[in-house]
Residue frames as qw, qx, qy, qz and C-alpha x, y, z in Angstrom:
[[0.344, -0.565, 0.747, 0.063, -22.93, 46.63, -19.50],
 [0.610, 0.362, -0.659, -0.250, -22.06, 43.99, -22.36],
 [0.981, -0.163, -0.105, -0.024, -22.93, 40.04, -21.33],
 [0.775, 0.195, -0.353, 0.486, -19.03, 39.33, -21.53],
 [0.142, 0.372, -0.478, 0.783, -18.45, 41.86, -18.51],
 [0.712, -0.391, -0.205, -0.546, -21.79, 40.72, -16.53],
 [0.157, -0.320, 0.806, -0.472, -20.94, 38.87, -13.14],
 [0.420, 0.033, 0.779, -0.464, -24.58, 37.53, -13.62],
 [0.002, -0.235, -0.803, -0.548, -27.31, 36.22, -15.74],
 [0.268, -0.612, -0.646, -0.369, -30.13, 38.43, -15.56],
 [0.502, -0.848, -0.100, -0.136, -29.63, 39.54, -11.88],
 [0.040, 0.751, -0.510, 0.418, -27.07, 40.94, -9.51],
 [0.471, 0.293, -0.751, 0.357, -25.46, 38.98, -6.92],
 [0.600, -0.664, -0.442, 0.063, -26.80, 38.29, -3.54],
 [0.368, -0.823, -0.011, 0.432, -25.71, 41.84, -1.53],
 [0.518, -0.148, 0.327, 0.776, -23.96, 43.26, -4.89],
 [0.161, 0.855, 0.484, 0.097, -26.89, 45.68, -6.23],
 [0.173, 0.967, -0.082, 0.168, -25.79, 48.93, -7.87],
 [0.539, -0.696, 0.331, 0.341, -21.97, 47.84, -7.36],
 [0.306, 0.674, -0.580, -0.340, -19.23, 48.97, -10.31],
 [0.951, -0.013, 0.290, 0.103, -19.19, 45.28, -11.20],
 [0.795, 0.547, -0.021, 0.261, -16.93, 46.14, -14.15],
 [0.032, -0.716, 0.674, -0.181, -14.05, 47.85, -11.74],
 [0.733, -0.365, 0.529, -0.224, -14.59, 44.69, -9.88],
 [0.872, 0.284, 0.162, 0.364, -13.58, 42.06, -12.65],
 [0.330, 0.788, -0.366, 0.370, -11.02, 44.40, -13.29],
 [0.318, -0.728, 0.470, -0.384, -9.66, 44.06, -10.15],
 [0.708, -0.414, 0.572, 0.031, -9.84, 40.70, -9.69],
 [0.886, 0.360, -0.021, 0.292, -8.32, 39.87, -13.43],
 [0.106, 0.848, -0.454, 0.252, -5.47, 42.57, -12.24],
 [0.418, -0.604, 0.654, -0.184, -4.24, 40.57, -9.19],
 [0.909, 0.120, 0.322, 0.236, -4.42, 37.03, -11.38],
 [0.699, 0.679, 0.013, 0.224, -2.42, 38.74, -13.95],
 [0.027, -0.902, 0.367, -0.225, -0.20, 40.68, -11.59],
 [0.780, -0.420, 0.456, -0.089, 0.26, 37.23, -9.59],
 [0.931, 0.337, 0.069, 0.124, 1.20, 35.70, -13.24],
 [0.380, 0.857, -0.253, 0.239, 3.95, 38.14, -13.74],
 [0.450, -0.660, 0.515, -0.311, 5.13, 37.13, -10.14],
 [0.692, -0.278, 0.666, -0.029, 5.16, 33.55, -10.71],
 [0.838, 0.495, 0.187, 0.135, 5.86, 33.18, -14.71],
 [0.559, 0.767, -0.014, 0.314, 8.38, 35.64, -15.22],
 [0.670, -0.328, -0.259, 0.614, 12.05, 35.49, -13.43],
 [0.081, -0.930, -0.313, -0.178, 12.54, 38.91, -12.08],
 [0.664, 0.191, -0.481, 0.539, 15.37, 40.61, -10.58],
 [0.443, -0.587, 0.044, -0.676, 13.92, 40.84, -7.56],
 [0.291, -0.125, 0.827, -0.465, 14.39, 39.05, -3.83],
 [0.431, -0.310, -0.778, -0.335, 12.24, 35.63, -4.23],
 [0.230, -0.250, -0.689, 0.640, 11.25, 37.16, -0.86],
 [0.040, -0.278, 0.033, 0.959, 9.61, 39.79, -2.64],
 [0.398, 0.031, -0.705, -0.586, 8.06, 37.87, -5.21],
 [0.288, -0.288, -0.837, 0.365, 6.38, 35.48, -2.49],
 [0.091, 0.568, 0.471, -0.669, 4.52, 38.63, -0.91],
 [0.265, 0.288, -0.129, -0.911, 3.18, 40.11, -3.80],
 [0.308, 0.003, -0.944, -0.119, 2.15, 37.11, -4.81],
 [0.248, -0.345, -0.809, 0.406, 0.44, 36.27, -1.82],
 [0.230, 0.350, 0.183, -0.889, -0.79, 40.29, -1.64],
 [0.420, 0.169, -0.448, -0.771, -2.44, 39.77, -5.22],
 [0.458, -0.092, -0.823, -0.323, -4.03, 36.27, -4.50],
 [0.035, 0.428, 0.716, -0.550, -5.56, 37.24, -0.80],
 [0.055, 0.395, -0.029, -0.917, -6.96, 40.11, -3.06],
 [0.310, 0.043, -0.694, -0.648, -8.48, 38.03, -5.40],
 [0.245, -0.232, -0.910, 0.241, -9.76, 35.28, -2.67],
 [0.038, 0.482, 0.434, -0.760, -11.38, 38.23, -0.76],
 [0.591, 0.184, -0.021, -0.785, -13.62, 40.42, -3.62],
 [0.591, 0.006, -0.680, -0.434, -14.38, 36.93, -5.73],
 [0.240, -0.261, -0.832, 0.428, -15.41, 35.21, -2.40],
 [0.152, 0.336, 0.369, -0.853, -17.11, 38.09, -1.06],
 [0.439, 0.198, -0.265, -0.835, -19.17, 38.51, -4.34],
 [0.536, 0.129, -0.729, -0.406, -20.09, 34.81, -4.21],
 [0.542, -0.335, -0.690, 0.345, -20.65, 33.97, -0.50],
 [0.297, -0.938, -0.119, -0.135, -21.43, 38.06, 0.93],
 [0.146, 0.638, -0.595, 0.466, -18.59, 39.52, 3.17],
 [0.685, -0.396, 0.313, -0.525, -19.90, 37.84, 5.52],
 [0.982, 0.072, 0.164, 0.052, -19.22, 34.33, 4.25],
 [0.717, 0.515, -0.287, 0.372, -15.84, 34.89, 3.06],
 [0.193, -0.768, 0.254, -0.555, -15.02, 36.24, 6.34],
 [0.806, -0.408, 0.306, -0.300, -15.84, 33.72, 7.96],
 [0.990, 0.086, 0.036, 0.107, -13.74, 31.41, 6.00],
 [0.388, 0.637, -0.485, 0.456, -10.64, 33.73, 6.09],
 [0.450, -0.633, 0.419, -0.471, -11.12, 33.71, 9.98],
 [0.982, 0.080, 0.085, -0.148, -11.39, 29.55, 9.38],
 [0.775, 0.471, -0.239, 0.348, -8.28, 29.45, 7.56],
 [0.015, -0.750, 0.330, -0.573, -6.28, 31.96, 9.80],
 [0.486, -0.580, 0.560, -0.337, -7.13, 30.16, 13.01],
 [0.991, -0.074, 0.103, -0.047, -7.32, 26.55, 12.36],
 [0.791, 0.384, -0.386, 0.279, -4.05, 26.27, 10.37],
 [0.155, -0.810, 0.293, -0.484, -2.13, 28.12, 13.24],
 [0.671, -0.480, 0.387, -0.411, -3.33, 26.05, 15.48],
 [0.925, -0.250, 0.223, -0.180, -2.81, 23.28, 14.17],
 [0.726, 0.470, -0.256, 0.433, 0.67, 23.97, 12.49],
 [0.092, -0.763, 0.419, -0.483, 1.68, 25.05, 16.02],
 [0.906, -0.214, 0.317, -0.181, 0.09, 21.90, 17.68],
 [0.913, 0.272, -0.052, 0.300, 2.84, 20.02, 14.64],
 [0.432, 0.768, -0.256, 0.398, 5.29, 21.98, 15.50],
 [0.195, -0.588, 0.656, -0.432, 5.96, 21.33, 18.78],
 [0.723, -0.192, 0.612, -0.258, 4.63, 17.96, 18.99],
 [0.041, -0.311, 0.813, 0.490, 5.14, 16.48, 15.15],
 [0.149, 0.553, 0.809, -0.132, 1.16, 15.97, 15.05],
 [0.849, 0.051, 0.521, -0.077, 0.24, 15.60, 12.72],
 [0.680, 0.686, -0.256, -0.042, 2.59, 16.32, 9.86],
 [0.881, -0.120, -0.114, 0.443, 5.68, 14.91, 11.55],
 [0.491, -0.708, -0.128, 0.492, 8.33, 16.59, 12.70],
 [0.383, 0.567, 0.161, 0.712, 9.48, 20.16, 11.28],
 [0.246, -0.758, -0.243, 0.554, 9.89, 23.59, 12.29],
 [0.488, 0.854, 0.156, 0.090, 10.07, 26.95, 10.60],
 [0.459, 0.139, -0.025, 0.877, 13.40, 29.05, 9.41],
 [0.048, 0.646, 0.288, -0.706, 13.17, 32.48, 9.69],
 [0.319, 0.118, 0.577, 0.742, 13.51, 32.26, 5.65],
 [0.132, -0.628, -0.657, -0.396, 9.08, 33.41, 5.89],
 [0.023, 0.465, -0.180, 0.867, 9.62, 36.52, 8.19],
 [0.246, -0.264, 0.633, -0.685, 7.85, 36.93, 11.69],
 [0.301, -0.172, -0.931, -0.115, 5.62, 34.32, 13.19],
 [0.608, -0.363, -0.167, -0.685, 2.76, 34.08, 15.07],
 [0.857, -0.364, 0.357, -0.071, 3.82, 31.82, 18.10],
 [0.606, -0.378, 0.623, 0.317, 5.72, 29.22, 16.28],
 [0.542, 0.478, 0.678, 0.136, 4.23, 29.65, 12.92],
 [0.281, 0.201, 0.491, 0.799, 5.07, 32.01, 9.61],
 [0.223, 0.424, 0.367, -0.798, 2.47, 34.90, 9.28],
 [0.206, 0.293, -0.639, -0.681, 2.57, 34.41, 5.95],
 [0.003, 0.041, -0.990, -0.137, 1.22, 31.08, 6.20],
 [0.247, 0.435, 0.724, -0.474, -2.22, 31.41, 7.35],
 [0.324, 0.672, -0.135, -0.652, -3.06, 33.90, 4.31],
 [0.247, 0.266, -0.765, -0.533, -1.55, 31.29, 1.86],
 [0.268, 0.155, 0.935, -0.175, -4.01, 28.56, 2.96],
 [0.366, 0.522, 0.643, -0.425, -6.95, 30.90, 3.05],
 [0.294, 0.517, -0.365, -0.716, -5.88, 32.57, -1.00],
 [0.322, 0.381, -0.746, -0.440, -5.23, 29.35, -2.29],
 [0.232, 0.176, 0.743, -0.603, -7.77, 27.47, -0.23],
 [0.555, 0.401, 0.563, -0.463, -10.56, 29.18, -1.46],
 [0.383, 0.463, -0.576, -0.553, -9.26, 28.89, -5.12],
 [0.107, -0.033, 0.985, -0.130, -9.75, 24.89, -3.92],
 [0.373, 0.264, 0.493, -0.740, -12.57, 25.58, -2.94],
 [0.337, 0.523, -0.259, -0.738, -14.13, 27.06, -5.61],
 [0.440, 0.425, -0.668, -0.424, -12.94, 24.58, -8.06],
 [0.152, 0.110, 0.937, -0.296, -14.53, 21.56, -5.48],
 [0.428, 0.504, 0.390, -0.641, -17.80, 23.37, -6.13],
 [0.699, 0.371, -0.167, -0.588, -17.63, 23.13, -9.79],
 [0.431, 0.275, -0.807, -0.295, -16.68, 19.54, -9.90],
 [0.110, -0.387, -0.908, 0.122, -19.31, 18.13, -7.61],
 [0.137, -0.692, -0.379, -0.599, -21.66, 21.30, -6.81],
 [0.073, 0.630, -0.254, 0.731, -21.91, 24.28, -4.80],
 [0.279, -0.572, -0.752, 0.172, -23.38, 23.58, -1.12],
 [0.146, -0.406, -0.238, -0.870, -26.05, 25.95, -0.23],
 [0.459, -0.011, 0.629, -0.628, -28.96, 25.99, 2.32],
 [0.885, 0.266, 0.022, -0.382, -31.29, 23.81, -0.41],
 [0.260, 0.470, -0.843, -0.029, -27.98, 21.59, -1.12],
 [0.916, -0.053, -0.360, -0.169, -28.17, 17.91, -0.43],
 [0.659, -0.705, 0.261, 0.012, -26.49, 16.85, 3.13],
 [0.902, 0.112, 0.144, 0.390, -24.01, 14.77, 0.52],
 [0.550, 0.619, -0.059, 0.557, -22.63, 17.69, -0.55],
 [0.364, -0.831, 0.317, -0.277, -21.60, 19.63, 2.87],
 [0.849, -0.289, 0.440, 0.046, -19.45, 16.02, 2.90],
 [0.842, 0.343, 0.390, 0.148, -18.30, 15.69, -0.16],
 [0.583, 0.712, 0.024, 0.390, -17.32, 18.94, -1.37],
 [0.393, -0.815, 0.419, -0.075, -14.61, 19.34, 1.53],
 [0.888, -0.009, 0.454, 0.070, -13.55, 16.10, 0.35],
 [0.735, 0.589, 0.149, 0.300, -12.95, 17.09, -2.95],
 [0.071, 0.933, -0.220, 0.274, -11.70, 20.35, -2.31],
 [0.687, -0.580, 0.402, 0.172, -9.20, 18.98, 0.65],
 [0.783, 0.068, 0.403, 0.469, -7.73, 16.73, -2.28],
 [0.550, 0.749, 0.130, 0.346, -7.21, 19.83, -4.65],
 [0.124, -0.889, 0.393, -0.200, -5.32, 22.14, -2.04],
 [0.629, -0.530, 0.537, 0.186, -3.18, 19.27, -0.93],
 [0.773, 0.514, 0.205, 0.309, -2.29, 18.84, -5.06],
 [0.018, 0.976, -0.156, 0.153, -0.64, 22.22, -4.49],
 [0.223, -0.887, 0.396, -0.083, 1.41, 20.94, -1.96],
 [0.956, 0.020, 0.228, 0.183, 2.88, 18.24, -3.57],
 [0.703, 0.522, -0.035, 0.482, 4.50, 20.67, -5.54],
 [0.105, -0.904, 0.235, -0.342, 5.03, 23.55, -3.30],
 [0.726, -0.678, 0.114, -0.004, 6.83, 21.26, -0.20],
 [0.846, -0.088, 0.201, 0.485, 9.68, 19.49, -1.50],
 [0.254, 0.598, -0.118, 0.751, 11.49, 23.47, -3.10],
 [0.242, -0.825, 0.119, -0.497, 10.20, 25.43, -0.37],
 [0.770, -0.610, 0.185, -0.016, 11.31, 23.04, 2.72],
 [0.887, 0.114, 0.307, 0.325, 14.01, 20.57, 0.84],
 [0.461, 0.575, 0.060, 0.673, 15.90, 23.36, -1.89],
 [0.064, -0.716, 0.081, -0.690, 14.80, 27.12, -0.22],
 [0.358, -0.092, -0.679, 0.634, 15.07, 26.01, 3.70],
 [0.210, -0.525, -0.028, -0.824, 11.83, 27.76, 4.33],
 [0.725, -0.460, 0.263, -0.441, 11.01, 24.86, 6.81],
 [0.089, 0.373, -0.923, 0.000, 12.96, 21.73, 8.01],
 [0.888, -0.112, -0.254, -0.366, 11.41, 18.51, 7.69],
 [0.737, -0.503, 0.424, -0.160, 13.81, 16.38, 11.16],
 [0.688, -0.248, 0.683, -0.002, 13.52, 13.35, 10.07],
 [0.127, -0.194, 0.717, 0.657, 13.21, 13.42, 6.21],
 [0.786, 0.215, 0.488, -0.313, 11.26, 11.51, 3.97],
 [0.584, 0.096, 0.708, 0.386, 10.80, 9.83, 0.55],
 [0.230, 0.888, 0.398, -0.023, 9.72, 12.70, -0.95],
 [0.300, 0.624, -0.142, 0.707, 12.57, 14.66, -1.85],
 [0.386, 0.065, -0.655, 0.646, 12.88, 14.61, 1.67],
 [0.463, -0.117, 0.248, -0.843, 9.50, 15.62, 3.02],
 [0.065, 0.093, 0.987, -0.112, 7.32, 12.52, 4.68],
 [0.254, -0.430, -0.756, -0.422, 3.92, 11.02, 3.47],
 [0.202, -0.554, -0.526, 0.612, 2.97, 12.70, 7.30],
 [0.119, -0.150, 0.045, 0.980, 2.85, 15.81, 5.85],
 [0.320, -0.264, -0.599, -0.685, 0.17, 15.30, 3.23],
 [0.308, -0.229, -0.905, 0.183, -1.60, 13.48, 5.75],
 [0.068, -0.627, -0.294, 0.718, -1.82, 16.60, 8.61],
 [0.171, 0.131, -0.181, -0.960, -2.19, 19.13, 5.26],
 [0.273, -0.253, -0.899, -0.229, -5.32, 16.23, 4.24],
 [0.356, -0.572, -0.691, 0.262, -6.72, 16.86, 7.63],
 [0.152, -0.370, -0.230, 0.887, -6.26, 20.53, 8.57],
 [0.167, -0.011, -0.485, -0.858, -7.88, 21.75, 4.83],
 [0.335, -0.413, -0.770, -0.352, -10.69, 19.11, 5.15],
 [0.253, -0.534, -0.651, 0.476, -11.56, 20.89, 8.73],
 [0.112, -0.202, 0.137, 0.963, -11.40, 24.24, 7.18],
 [0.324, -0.053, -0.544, -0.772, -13.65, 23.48, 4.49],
 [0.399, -0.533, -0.722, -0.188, -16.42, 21.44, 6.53],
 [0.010, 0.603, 0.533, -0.593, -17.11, 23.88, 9.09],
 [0.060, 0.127, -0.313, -0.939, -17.10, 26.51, 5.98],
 [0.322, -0.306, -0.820, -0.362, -19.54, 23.75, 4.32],
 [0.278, -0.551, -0.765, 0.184, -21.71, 23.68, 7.55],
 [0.012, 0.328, -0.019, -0.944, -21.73, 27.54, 7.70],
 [0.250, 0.168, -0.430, -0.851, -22.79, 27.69, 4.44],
 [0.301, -0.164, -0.936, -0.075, -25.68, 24.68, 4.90],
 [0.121, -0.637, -0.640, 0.412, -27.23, 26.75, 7.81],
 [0.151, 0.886, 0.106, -0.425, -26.66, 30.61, 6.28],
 [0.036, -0.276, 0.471, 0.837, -25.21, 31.11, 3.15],
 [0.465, 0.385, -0.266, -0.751, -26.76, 31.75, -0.20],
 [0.798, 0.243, 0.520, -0.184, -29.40, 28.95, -1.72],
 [0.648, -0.030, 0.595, 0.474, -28.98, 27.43, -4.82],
 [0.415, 0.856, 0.306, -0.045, -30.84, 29.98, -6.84],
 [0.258, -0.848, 0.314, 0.340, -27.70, 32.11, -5.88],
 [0.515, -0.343, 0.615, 0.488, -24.94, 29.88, -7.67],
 [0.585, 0.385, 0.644, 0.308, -27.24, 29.51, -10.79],
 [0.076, 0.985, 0.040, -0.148, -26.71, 33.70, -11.54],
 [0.359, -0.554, 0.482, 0.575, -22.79, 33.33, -11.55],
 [0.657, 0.660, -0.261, -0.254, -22.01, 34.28, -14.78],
 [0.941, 0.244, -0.049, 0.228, -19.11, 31.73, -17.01],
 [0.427, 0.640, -0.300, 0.564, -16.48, 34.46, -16.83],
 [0.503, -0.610, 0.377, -0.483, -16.64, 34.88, -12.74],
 [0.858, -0.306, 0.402, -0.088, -16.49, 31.02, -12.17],
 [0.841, 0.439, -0.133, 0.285, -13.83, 30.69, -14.89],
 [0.143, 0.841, -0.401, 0.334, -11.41, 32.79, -12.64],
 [0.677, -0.573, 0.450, -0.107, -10.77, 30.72, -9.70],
 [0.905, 0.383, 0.131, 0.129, -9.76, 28.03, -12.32],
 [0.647, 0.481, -0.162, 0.569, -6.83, 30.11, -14.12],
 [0.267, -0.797, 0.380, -0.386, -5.61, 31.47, -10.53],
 [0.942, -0.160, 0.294, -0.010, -5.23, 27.93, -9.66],
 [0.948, 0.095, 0.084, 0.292, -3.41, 27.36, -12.79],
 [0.339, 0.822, -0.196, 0.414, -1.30, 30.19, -12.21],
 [0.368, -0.744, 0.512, -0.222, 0.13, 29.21, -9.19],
 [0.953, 0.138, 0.234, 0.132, 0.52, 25.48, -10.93],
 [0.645, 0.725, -0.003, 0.242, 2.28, 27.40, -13.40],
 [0.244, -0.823, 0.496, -0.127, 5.17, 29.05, -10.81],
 [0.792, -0.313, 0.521, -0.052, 6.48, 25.22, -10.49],
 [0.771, 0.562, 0.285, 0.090, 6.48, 24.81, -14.02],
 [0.217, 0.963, -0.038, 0.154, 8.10, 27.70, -14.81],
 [0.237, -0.799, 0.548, 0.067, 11.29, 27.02, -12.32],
 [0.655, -0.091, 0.496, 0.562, 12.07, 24.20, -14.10],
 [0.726, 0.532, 0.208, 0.384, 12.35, 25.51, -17.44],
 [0.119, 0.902, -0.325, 0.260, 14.20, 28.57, -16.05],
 [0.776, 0.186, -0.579, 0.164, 16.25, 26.09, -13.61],
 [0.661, -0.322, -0.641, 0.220, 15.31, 27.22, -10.61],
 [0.092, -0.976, -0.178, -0.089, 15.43, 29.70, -7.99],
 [0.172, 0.788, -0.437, 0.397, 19.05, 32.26, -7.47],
 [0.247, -0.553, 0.716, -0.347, 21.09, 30.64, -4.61],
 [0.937, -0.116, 0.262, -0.200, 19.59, 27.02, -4.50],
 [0.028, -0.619, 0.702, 0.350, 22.70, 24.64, -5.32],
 [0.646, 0.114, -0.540, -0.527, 22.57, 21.88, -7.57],
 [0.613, -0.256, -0.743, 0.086, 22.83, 19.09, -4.69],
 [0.407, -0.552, 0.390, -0.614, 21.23, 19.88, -1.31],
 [0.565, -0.129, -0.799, 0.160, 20.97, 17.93, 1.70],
 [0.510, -0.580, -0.252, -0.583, 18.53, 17.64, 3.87],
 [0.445, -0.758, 0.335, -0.338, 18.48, 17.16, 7.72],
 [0.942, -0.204, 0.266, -0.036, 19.09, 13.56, 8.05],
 [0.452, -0.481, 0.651, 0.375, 22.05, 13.96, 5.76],
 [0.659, 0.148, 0.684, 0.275, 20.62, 12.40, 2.48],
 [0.455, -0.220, 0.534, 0.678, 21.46, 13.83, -0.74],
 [0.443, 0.588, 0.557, -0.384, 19.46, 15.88, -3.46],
 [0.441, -0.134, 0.301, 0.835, 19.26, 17.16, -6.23],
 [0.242, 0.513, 0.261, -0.781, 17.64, 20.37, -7.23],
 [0.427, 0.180, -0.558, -0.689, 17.06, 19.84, -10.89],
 [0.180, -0.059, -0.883, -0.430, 15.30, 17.05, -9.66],
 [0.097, -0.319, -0.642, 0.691, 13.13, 18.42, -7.50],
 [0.138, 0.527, -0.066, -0.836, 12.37, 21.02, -9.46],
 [0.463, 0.126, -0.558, -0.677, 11.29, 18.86, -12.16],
 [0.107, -0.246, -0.941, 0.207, 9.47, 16.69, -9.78],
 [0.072, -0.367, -0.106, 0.921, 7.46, 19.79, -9.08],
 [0.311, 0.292, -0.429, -0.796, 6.61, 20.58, -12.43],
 [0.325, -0.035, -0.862, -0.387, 5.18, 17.03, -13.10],
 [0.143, -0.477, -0.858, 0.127, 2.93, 17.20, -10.33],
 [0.248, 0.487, -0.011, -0.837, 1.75, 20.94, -10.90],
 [0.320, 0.222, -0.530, -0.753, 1.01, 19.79, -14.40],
 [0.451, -0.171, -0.860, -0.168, -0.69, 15.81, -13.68],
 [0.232, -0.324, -0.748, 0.531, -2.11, 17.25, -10.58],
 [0.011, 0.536, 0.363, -0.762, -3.20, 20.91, -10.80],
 [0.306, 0.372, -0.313, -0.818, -3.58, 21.72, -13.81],
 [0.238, -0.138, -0.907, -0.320, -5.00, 18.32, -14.47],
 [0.056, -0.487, -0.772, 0.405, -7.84, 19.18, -11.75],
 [0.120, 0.563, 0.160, -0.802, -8.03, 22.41, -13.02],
 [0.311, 0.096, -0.696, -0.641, -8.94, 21.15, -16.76],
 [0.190, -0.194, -0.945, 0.181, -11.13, 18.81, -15.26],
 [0.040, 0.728, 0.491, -0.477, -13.58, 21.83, -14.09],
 [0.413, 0.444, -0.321, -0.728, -13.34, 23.79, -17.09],
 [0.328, -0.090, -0.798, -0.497, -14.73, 20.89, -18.66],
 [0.040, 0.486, 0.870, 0.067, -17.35, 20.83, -16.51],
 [0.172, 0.636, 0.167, -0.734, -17.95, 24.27, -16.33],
 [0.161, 0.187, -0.640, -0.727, -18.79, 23.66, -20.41],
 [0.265, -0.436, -0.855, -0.092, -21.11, 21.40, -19.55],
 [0.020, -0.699, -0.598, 0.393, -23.21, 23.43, -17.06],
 [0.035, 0.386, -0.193, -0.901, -22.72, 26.44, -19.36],
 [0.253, -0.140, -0.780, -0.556, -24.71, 24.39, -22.09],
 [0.497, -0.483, -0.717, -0.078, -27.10, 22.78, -19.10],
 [0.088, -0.642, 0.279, -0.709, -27.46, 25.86, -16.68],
 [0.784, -0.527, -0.101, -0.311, -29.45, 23.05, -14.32],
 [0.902, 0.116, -0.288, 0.301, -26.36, 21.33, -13.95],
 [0.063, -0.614, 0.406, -0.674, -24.66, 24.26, -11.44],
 [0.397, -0.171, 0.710, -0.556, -26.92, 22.75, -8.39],
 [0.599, -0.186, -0.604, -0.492, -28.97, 19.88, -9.61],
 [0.625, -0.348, 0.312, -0.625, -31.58, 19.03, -6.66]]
């Protein structure tokens, strides 16, 4: 197998011995590329449609790249993380407005779980651990030989990349596409500073128990310094492919039914082109700015291999 298809440097993966590595990159550049097609290219297809494949192609990625970089075992544990915590605690806001303020769901995201989208729990834990990920290469992986700073820190970071997401995702999906109402409004294209707040807090619980998981049993640091460049370059452009879906409705002007002026519960006035190009500017100064940010250091630790986990 040629370096440029190599998952590692020198050695296999921790619990990947004698596995088809090269279907595996295949597989997981298929479901970035399939996801691109889903969110770059208008389709004539239900945006209902587009949404789940989407979502099918980026649990699909989350799950083998996780799995090859944390065991099944560790990625498991963080889908199960993602799955229950949001629930809970987008059920706990939903009926009590703690702690994103008050909202509730349409039926716009198909059946629920109690009070809560099925969907929803799956998008956290795809695009989650794409956060993740990209926390690890801009402060450094945590491991069992990690430093106690990092089992703190890189939930921190990571918290602040997955809530970049939803700057752009909230104000279309709740505000334009009615996928959830937001009561009382806000200043946000009609979604309140609460929101970030409770998404701030739910992510950052996700990721520190993950962090403390991984601190007592995951893989040491020896582990992270094997990933090859092309394996820890993917979470990256999955990231900016779902940056890129925001982008993309403005310059096409949005999504099929959305008129040009909505209005939101309280009554106050929008407008979708500007939403939609709110969006776009914080996908681009946000995500894709975070996500350049770690390809530049992933250049750097490519030159300085010590620079993956320094001790």
């Amino acid at each position: 197998m040629s370096d440029s298809v190599q998952l590692t440097e020198g050695r296999d993966l921790p619990g990947t011995a004698d596995r088809p590595l090269r279907t595996v990159l295949v597989l997981m550049w298929l479901a970035v590329g399939v996801d691109a097609v889903a969110n770059l290219i208008p389709l004539p297809v239900p945006g209902s449609l587009v949404t789940v494949v989407s979502l099918l192609m980026e649990l699909t990625f989350a799950l083998v790249h996780g799995a090859l970089a944390y065991r099944w075992r560790g990625i498991l544990v963080f889908l199960a993380l993602a799955l229950v915590i949001s629930n809970v605690i987008e059920d706990i806001g939903v009926l009590t407005g703690v702690p994103f303020g008050h909202y509730h769901y349409t039926d716009e995201l198909g059946p629920k779980l109690f009070e809560v989208p099925v969907l929803i729990g799956p998008a956290y834990f795809a695009v989650g651990y794409m956060a993740w990920f990209i926390a690890t290469i801009l402060l450094r992986p945590v491991s069992r030989s990690g430093r106690l700073s990092t089992v703190v820190g890189t939930p921190v970071v990571a918290s602040f990349v997955m809530v970049a997401w939803d700057l752009a995702l909230d104000p279309s999906s709740a505000t334009l596409r009615g996928r959830w109402v937001w009561e009382d409004g806000g200043g946000y294209f009609g979604v309140p500073l609460t929101n970030f707040l409770g998404w701030s807090l739910t992510v950052y619980l996700i990721y520190q128990l993950f962090a403390l998981y991984l601190h007592r049993w995951g893989p040491d640091a020896a582990g992270f310094q094997r990933l090859g460049t092309g394996y820890r370059t993917m979470p990256i452009v999955a990231y900016v492919v779902v940056a890129g879906d925001y982008v993309a409705n403005w310059l096409t002007g949005g999504h099929d039914g959305v008129p040009p002026d909505v209005t939101d519960a309280t009554g106050h006035l929008w407008r979708a082109a500007d939403v939609y190009e709110s969006s776009a500017l914080t996908a681009i100064y946000g995500m894709i700015f975070l996500a350049l940010l770690a390809a530049l250091r992933l250049i750097g630790q490519v030159r300085d291999p010590a620079r993956v986990v320094r001790p």
